[in-house]
C-alpha positions as CSV (number, residue, x, y, z in Angstrom):
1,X,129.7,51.7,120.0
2,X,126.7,53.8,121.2
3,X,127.1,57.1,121.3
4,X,126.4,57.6,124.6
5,X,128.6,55.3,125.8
6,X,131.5,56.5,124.0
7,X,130.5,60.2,125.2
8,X,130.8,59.1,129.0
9,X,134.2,56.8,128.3
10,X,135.6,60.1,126.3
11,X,134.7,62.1,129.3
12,X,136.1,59.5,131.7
13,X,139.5,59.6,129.6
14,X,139.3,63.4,129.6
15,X,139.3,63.7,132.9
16,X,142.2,60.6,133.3
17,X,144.3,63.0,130.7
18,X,143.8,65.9,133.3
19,X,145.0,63.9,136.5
20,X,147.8,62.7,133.6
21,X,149.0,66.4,133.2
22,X,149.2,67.2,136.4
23,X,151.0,64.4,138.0
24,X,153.2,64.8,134.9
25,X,154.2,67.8,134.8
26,X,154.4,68.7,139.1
27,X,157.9,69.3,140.1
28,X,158.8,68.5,137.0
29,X,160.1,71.1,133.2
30,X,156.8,71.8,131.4
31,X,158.2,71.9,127.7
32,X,159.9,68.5,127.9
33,X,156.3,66.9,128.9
34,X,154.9,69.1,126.0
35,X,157.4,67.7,123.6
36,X,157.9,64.3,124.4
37,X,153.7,64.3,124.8
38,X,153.3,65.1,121.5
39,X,156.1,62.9,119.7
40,X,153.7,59.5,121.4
41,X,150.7,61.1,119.6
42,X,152.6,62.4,116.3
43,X,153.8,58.5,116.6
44,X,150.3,57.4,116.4
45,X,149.2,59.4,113.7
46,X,152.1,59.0,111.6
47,X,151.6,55.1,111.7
48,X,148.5,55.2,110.8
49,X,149.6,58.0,107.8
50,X,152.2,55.3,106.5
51,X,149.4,52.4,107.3
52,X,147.4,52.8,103.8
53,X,150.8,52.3,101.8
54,X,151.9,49.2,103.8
55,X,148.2,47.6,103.6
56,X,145.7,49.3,101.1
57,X,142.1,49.2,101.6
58,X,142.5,48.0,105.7
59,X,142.0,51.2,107.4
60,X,138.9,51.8,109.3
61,X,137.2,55.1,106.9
62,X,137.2,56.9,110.6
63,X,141.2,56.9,110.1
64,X,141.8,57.9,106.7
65,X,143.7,60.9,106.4
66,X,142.6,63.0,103.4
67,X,145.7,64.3,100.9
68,X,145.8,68.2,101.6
69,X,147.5,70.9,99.2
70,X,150.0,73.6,100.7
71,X,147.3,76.0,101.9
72,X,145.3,73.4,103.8
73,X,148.7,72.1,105.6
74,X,149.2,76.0,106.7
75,X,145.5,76.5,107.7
76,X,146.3,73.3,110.3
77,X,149.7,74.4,111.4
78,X,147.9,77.8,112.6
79,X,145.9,75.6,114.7
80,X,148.5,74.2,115.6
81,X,150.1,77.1,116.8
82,X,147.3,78.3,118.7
83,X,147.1,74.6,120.3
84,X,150.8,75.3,121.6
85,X,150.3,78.6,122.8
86,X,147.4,77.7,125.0
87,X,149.2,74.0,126.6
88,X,151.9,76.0,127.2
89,X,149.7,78.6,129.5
90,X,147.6,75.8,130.5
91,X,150.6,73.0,131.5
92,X,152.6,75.7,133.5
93,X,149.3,76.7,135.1
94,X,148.4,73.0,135.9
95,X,152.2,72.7,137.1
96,X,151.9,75.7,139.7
97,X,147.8,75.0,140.7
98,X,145.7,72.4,142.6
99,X,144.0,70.2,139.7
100,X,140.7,70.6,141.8
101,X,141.3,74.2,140.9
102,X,142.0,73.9,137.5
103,X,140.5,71.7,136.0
104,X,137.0,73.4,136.7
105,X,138.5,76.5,135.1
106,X,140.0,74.7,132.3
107,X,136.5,73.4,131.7
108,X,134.8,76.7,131.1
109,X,136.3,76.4,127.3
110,X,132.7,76.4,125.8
111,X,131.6,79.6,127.5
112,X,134.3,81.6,126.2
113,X,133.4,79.8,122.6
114,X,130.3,81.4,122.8
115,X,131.3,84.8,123.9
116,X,133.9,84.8,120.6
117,X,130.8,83.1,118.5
118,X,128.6,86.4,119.5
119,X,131.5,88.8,119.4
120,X,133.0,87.3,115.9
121,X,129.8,85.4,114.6
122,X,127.4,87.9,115.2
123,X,125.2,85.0,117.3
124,X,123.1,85.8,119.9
125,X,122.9,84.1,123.3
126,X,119.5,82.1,124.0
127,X,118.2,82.7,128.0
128,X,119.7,79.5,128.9
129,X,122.9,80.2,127.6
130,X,122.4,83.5,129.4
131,X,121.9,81.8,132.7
132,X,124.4,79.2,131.9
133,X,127.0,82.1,131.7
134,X,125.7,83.8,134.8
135,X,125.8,80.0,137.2
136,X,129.4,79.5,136.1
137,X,130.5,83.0,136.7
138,X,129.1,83.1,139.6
139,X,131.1,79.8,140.4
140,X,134.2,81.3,139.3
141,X,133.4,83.4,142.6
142,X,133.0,80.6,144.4
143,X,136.0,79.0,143.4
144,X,138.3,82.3,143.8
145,X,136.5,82.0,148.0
146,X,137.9,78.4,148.1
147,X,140.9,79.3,146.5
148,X,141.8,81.6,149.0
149,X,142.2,79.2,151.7
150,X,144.9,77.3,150.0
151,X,146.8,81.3,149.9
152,X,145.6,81.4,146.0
153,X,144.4,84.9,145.0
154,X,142.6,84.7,141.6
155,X,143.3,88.6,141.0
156,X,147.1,88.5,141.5
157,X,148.3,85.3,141.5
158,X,150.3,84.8,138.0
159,X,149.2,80.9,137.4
160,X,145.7,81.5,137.6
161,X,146.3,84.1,134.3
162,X,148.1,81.6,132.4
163,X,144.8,79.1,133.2
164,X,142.8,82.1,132.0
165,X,145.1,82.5,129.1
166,X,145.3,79.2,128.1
167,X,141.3,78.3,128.4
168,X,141.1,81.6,126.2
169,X,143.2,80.0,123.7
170,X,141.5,76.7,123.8
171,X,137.8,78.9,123.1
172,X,139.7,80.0,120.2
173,X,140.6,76.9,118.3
174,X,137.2,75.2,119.4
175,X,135.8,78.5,117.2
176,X,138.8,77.5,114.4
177,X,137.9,73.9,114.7
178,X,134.0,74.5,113.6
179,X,135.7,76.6,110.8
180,X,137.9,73.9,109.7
181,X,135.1,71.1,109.8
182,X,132.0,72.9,108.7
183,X,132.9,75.6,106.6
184,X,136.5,73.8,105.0
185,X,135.1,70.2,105.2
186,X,138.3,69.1,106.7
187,X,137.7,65.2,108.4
188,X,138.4,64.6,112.4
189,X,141.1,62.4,111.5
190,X,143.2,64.5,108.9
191,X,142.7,67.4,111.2
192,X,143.8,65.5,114.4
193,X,146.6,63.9,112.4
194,X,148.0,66.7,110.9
195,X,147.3,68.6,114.1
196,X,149.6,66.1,116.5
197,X,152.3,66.0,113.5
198,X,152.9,69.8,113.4
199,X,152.7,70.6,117.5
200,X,155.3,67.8,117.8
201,X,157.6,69.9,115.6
202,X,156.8,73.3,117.2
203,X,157.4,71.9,120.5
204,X,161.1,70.2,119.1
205,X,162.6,73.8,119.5
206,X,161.9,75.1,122.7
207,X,162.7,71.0,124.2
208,X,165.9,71.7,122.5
209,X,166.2,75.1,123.8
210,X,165.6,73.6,127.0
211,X,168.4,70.9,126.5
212,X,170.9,73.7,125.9
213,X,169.9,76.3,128.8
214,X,168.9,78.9,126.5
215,X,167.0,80.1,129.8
216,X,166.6,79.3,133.0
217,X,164.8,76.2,133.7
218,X,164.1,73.3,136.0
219,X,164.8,70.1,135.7
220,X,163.2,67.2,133.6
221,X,162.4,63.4,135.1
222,X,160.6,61.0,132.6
223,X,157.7,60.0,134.2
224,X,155.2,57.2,132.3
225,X,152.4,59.6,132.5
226,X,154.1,61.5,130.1
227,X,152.8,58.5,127.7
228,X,149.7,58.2,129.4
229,X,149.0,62.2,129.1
230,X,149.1,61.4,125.4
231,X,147.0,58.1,125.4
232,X,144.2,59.4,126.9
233,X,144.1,62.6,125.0
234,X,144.1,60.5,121.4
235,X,141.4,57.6,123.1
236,X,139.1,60.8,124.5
237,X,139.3,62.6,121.5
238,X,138.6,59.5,118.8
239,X,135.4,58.3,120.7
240,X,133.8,62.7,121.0
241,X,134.2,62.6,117.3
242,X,132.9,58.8,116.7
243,X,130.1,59.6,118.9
244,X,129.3,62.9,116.8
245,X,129.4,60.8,113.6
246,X,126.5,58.7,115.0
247,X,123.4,60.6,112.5
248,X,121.3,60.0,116.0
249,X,123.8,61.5,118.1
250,X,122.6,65.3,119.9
251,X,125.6,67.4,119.8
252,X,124.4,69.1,122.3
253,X,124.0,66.2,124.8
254,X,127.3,65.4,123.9
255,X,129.3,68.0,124.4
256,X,127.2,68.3,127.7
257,X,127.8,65.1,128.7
258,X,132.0,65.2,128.0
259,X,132.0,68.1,130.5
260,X,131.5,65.0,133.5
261,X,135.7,65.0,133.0
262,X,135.6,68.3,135.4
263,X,134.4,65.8,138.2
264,X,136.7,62.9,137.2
265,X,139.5,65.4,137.5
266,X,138.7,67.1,140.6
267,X,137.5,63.5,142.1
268,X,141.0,62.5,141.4
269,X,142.6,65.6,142.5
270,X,140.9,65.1,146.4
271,X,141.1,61.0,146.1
272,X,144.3,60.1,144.8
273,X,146.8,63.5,145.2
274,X,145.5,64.6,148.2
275,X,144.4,68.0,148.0
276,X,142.8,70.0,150.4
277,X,139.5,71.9,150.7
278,X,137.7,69.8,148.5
279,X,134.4,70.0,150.1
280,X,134.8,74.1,150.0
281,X,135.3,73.7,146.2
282,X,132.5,70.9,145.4
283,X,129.8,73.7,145.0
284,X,131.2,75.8,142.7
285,X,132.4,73.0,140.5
286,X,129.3,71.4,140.5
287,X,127.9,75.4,139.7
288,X,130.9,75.6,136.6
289,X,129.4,72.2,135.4
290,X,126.1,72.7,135.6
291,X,126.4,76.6,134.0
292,X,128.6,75.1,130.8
293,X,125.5,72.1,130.5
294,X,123.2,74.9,130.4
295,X,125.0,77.0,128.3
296,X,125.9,74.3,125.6
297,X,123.0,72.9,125.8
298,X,121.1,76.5,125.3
């Protein structure tokens, strides 16, 4: 497939896996999604783990999962475990906030990347990333104005820290992830494999914690875009990293590009649940996209 078209389906199914989330996890428990989320794409990975034993040499190379010793399997359960911790934040804030809200937040992942590549990395900030960070912070601004309309206050209301949290979190495994591939030479696949395998098992004890009222909790309904939360997120995710295998593929473009998922969300959020204001919140989201493209592609 060209890379450009799988860039623009990835962000299309990016943004479906956001309107996913939020219709499955609204009114509903948070850690049961998380859990039974993860076991569909565990499932996936683990077929195709088993596949190679059942039918050598008919694997697609884009699948094959590389044999890793001890210390590789702990280096991915830590991203795993930074993974959790920030779809835990991010779930309960999606739960609790208009996705026309959030998902413009959620999106600002690559600007905080860059803040932890100069703070960590030492890398300094070209004048487009510079003005990239100044247009979306400046939207944040804008969206905290529109926010306030629908009675949420971005500097006391609690969800809007777990978002913050959570997009935090996600800055820090995209700054693991560029450890793991570039400097490790892990592959997409073992990484996403092993990845889906081990949050599957950190989520089994809080769902069972859940089961057993360790704490209070509301209550769960199975909903199919529970599976669908999961299929989109494995289908968005294969076609970023096929279109960055492509040798004429920009990464910059395509990273760029995969940031159109903050409209298909918010599009969604307006179209299909209904939610208000969304004329109040177009400019600043279109600011938050338009600041990240800058500063990616800076």
């Amino acid at each position: 497939m060209d890379w450009i078209a799988a860039t623009l389906i990835s962000a299309f199914m990016l943004g479906c896996y956001d309107l996913s989330t939020k219709h499955a996890v609204q009114n509903n428990a948070v850690l049961p999604v998380l859990f039974f989320a993860n076991v569909c794409s565990a499932t996936v990975w683990a077929a195709l783990l088993a596949w190679p034993l059942l039918a050598p040499g008919h694997l697609p190379a884009a699948l094959h999962v590389a044999s890793l010793t001890p210390l590789q399997h702990a280096q991915l359960l830590l991203k795993s475990t930074i993974v959790a911790a920030s779809w835990i934040c991010s779930y309960f804030a999606v739960k609790n906030l208009p996705i026309s809200l959030a998902a413009p937040v959620r999106a600002t992942g690559p600007m905080w990347t860059l803040f932890g590549a100069v703070l960590v990395l030492s890398e300094r900030p070209s004048w487009l990333e510079g003005l990239g960070i100044t247009i979306t912070l400046a939207s944040f601004i804008g969206l905290s104005l529109a926010g306030r309309r629908e009675g949420i206050h971005f500097h006391r209301n609690k969800w809007i820290g777990f978002l913050f949290a959570g997009t935090l979190l996600g800055a820090v495994s995209g700054l693991y992830d560029k450890f793991l591939l570039s400097r490790l030479g892990f592959n997409a696949a073992t990484v996403q494999c092993w990845f889906s395998i081990y949050l599957a098992a950190l989520f089994l004890p809080l769902a069972i914690g859940w089961k057993l009222r360790w704490w209070p909790r509301h209550e769960f309904h199975w909903r199919w875009s529970i599976l669908t939360v999961s299929l989109f997120l494995l289908v968005a995710d294969f076609l970023y990293f096929d279109a960055l295998r492509n040798p004429h593929a920009l990464v910059s473009l395509v990273s760029s590009l995969r940031r159109g998922s903050t409209l298909v969300a918010f599009a969604g959020g307006i179209f299909l649940l209904h939610e208000k204001n969304g004329l109040a919140k177009l400019p600043a989201v279109l600011g938050v996209v338009v600041g990240i493209v800058l500063t990616i592609i800076g």
